[in-house]
C-alpha positions as CSV (number, residue, x, y, z in Angstrom):
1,X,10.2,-20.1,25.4
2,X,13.0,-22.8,24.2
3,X,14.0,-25.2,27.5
4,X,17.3,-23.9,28.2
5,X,16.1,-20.5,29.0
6,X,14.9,-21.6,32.8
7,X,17.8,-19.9,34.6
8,X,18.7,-16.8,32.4
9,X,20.9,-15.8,34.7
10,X,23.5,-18.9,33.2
11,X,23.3,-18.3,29.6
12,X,26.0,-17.2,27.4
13,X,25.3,-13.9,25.3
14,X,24.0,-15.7,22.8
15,X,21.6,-17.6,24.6
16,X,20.2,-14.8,26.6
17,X,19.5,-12.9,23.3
18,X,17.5,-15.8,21.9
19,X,15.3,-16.2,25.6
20,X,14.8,-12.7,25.5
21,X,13.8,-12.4,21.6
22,X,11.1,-14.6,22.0
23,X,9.5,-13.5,25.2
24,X,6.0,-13.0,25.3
25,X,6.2,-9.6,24.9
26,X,8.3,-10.2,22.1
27,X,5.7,-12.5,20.3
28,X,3.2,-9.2,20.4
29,X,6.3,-7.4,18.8
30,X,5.9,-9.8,15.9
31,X,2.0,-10.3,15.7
32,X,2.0,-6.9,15.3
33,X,4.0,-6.8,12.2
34,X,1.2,-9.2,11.1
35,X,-1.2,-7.1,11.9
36,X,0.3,-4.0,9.5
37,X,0.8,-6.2,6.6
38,X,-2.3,-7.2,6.9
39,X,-4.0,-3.9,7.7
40,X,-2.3,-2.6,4.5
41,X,-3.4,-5.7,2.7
42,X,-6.8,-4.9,3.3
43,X,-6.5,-0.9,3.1
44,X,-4.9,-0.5,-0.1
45,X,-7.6,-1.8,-2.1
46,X,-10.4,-0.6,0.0
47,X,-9.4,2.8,0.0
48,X,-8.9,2.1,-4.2
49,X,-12.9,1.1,-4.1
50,X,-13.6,4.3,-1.9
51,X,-11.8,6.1,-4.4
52,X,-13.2,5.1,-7.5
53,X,-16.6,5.5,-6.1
54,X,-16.0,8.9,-5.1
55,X,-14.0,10.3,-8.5
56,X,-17.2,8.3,-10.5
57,X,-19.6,10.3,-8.3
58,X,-17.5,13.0,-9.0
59,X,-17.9,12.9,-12.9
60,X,-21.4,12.3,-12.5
61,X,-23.8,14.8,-15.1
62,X,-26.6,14.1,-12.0
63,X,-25.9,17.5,-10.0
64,X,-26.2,15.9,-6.2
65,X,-24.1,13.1,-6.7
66,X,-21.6,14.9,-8.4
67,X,-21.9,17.4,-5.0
68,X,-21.4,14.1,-2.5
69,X,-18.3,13.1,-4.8
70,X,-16.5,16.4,-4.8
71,X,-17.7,17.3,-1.3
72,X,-16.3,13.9,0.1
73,X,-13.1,14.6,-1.3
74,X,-12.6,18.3,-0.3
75,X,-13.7,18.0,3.3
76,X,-11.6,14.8,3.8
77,X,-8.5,16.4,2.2
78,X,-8.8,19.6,4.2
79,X,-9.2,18.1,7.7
80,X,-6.0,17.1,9.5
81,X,-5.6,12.9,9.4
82,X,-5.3,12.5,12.6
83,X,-8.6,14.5,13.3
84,X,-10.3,12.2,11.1
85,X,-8.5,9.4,12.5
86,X,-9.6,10.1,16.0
87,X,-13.3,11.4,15.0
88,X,-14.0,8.1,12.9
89,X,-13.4,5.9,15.2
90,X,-16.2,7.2,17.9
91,X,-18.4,8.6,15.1
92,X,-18.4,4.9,13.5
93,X,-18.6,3.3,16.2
94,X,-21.3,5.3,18.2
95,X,-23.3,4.9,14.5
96,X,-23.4,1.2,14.5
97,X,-24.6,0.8,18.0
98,X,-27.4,3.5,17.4
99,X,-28.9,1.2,14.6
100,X,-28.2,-2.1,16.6
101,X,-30.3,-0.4,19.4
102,X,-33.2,0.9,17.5
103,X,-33.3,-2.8,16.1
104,X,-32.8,-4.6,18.9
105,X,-34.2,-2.0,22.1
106,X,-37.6,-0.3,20.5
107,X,-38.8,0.0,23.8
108,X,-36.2,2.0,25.3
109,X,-37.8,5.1,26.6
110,X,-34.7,6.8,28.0
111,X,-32.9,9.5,25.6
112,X,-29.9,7.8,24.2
113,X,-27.5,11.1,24.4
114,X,-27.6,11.9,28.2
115,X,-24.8,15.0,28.6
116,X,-22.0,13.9,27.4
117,X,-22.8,10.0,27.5
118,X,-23.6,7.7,25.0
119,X,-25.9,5.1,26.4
120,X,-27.3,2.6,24.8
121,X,-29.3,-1.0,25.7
122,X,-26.6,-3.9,26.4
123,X,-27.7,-6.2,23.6
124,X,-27.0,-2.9,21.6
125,X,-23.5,-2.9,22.6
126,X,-20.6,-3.5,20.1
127,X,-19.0,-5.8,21.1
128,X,-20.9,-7.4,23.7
129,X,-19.4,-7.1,27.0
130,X,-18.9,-11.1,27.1
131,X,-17.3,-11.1,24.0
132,X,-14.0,-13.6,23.9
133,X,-10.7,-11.3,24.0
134,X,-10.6,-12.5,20.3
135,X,-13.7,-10.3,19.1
136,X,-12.9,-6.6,20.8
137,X,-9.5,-7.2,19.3
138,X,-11.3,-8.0,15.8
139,X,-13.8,-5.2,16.3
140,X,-11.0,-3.0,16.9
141,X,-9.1,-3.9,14.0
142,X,-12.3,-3.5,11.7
143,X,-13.0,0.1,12.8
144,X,-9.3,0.9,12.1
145,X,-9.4,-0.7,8.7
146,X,-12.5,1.2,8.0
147,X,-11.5,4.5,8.9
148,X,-8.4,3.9,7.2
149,X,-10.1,3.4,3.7
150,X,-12.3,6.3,4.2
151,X,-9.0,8.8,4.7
152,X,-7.1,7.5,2.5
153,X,-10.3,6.7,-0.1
154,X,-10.8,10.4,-0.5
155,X,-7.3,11.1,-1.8
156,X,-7.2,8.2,-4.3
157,X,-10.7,9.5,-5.7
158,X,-8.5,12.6,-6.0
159,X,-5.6,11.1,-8.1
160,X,-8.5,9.3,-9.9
161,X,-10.9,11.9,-11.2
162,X,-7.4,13.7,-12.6
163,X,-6.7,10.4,-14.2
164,X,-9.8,10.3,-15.9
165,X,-9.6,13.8,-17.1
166,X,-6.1,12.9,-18.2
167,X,-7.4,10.4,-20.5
168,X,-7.4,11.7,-24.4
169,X,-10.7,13.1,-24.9
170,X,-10.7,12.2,-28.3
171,X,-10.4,8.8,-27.7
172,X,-14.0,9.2,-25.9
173,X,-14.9,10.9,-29.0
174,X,-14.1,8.0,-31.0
175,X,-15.7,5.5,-29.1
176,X,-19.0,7.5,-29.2
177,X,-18.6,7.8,-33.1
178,X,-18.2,3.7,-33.0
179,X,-21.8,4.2,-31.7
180,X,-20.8,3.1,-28.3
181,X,-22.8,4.4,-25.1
182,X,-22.1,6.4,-22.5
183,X,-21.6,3.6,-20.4
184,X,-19.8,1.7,-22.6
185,X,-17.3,4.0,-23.7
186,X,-17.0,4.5,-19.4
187,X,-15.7,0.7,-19.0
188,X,-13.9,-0.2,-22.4
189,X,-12.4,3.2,-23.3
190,X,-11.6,5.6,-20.3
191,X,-11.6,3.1,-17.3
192,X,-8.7,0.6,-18.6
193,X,-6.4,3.7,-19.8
194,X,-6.8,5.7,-16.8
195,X,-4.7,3.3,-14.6
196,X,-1.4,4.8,-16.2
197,X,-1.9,7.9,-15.5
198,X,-3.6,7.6,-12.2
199,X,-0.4,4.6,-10.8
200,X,2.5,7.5,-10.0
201,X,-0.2,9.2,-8.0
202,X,-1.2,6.3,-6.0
203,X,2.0,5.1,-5.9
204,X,3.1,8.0,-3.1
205,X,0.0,6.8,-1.4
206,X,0.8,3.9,-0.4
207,X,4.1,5.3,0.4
208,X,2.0,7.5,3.1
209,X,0.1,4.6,3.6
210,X,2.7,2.9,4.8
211,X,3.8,5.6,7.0
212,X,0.6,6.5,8.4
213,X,0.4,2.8,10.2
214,X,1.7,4.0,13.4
215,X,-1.9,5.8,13.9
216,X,-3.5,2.4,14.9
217,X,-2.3,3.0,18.5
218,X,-4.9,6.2,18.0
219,X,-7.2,3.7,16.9
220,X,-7.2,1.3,19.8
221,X,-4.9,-1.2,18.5
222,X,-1.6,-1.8,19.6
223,X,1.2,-1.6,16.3
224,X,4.6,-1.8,16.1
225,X,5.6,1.5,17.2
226,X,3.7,0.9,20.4
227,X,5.2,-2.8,21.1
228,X,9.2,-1.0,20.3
229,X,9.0,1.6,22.4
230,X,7.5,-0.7,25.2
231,X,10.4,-3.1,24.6
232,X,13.1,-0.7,24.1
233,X,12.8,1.1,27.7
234,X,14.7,0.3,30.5
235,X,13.6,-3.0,32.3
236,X,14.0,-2.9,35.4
237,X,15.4,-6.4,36.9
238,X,12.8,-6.6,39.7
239,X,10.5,-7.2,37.3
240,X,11.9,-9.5,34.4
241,X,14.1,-12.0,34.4
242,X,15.7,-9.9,31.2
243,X,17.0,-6.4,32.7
244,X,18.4,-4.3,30.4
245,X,19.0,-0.2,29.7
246,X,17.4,2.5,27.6
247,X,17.3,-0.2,24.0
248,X,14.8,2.0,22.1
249,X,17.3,3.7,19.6
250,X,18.2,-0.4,18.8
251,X,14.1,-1.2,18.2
252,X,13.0,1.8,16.8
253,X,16.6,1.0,14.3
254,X,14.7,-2.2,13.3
255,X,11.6,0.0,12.5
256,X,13.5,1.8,10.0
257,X,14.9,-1.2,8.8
258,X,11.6,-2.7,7.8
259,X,10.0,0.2,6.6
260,X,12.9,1.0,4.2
261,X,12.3,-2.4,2.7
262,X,9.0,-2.4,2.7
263,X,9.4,0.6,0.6
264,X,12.1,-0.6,-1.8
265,X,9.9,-3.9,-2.3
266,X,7.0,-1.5,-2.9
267,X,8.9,0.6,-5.6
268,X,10.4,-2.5,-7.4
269,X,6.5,-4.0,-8.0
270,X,5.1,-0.4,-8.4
271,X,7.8,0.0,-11.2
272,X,7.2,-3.6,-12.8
273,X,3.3,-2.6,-13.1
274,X,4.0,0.7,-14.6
275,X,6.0,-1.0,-17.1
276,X,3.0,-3.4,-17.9
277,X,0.7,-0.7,-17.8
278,X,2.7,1.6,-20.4
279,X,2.5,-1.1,-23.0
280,X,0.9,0.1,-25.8
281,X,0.0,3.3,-24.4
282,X,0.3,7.1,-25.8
283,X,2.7,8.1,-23.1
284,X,6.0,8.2,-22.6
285,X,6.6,5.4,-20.8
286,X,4.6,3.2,-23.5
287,X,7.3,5.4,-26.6
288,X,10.0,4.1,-24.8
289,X,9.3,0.7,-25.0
290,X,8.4,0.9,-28.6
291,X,11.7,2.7,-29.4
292,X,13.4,-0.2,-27.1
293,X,11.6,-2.9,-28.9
294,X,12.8,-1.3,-32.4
């Protein structure tokens, strides 16, 4: 907090504004706008590697893989999010600890579901209980991150198995006439030319995406919806130095603000790469350049 905020009581407008923007509480306002960027940082191209593994298993000639693909993407579309959301968490969660315990406890002789309870050895616990503040919170964040790809991985292998299919089958054709393999024609041919049909797809889902981040309070970790309605209620003066009414409709304003330019920002670089991807391409996007270029 700057020096001359010791007496708030004494400050101009101004002033008081500026000691009370850069509370504490305030400073876990902004590390949690950190923490979405970066959540979505991480996300967007995890869930992209979900995805592609999924719509390849999905095209797969082997019968049971092609069954994982298409099942993983059916049942994860068809559940509510926020089911999945909560269910991941303690599925993934209880799942790691189960192997750390058969690793690390092979003596345990006590049944590790008992009624309702999960109970496991302590050196099977994640995190350890004497874990530094610094490692729950990481933990947290991990779990979130993961369950995050997952969801959202089973859509993008969605959008990506229609790219693929998209793709001019002839130009498989060709490839395969050229004497190229299965797997080559997979990498050179359909993989590269699927990205322009697949990037208006995945385009909205990063949109949701970005919407869906005020789910990480249902994940354990505290976002920026959390921290703006926390701020924004009435504080009452017996217990900060910085009393104010009902502010919420002035925070959650701010939300929109930065949401609505994180979109615009979004649509300006998801326009740009269209553009790139287009070049040369047998769409309509890539014809309009050529007639531009003309």
């Amino acid at each position: 907090m700057f020096s001359f905020c010791t007496d708030p009581e004494t400050l101009s407008s101004f002033r008081w504004l500026a000691c009370y923007l850069t509370t504490g509480k305030h400073a876990n306002l902004y590390y949690s706008v950190g923490t979405v960027l970066l959540l979505l940082a991480i996300t967007a191209p995890s869930a992209l590697l979900f995805g592609f593994i999924g719509a390849s298993a999905a095209r797969s000639h082997f019968w049971p893989i092609s069954w994982l693909g298409k099942g993983y993407v059916a049942i994860v579309r068809g559940v509510p999010d926020i089911a999945f959301f909560l269910f991941f968490v303690i599925a993934l969660d209880q799942a790691f600890e189960w192997v750390r315990h058969k690793i690390k406890c092979p003596d345990w002789d006590e049944p590790i579901r008992q009624g309702n309870d999960f109970v496991v050895c302590q050196a099977a616990k994640l995190p350890l209980g004497d874990s530094p503040q610094w490692v729950h919170e990481t933990y947290g964040f991990f779990l979130a991150v993961l369950t995050f790809s997952i969801v959202f991985g089973a859509f993008a292998a969605n959008v990506l198995f229609g790219a693929m299919r998209a793709v001019p089958h002839a130009q498989l054709e060709t490839a395969e006439a050229y004497g190229m393999s299965r797997r080559q024609t997979y990498w050179r041919i359909l993989v590269p030319q699927m990205w322009v049909y697949a990037l208006p797809g995945l385009s909205n889902l990063w949109m949701v995406l970005t919407k869906a981040t005020p789910l990480l309070f249902l994940l354990g970790v505290e976002d920026i919806v959390y921290w703006a309605r926390e701020l924004g209620a009435t504080a009452n003066p017996r217990f900060t130095d910085y009393p104010h009414g009902d502010w919420r409709m002035w925070y959650f304003m701010a939300l929109l603000v930065f949401y609505l330019g994180l979109t615009r920002i979004s649509e300006v670089l998801l326009e740009r790469l269209m553009q790139k991807l287009s070049h040369g391409q047998a769409t309509t996007g890539g014809e309009a350049q050529r007639k531009a270029a003309a």
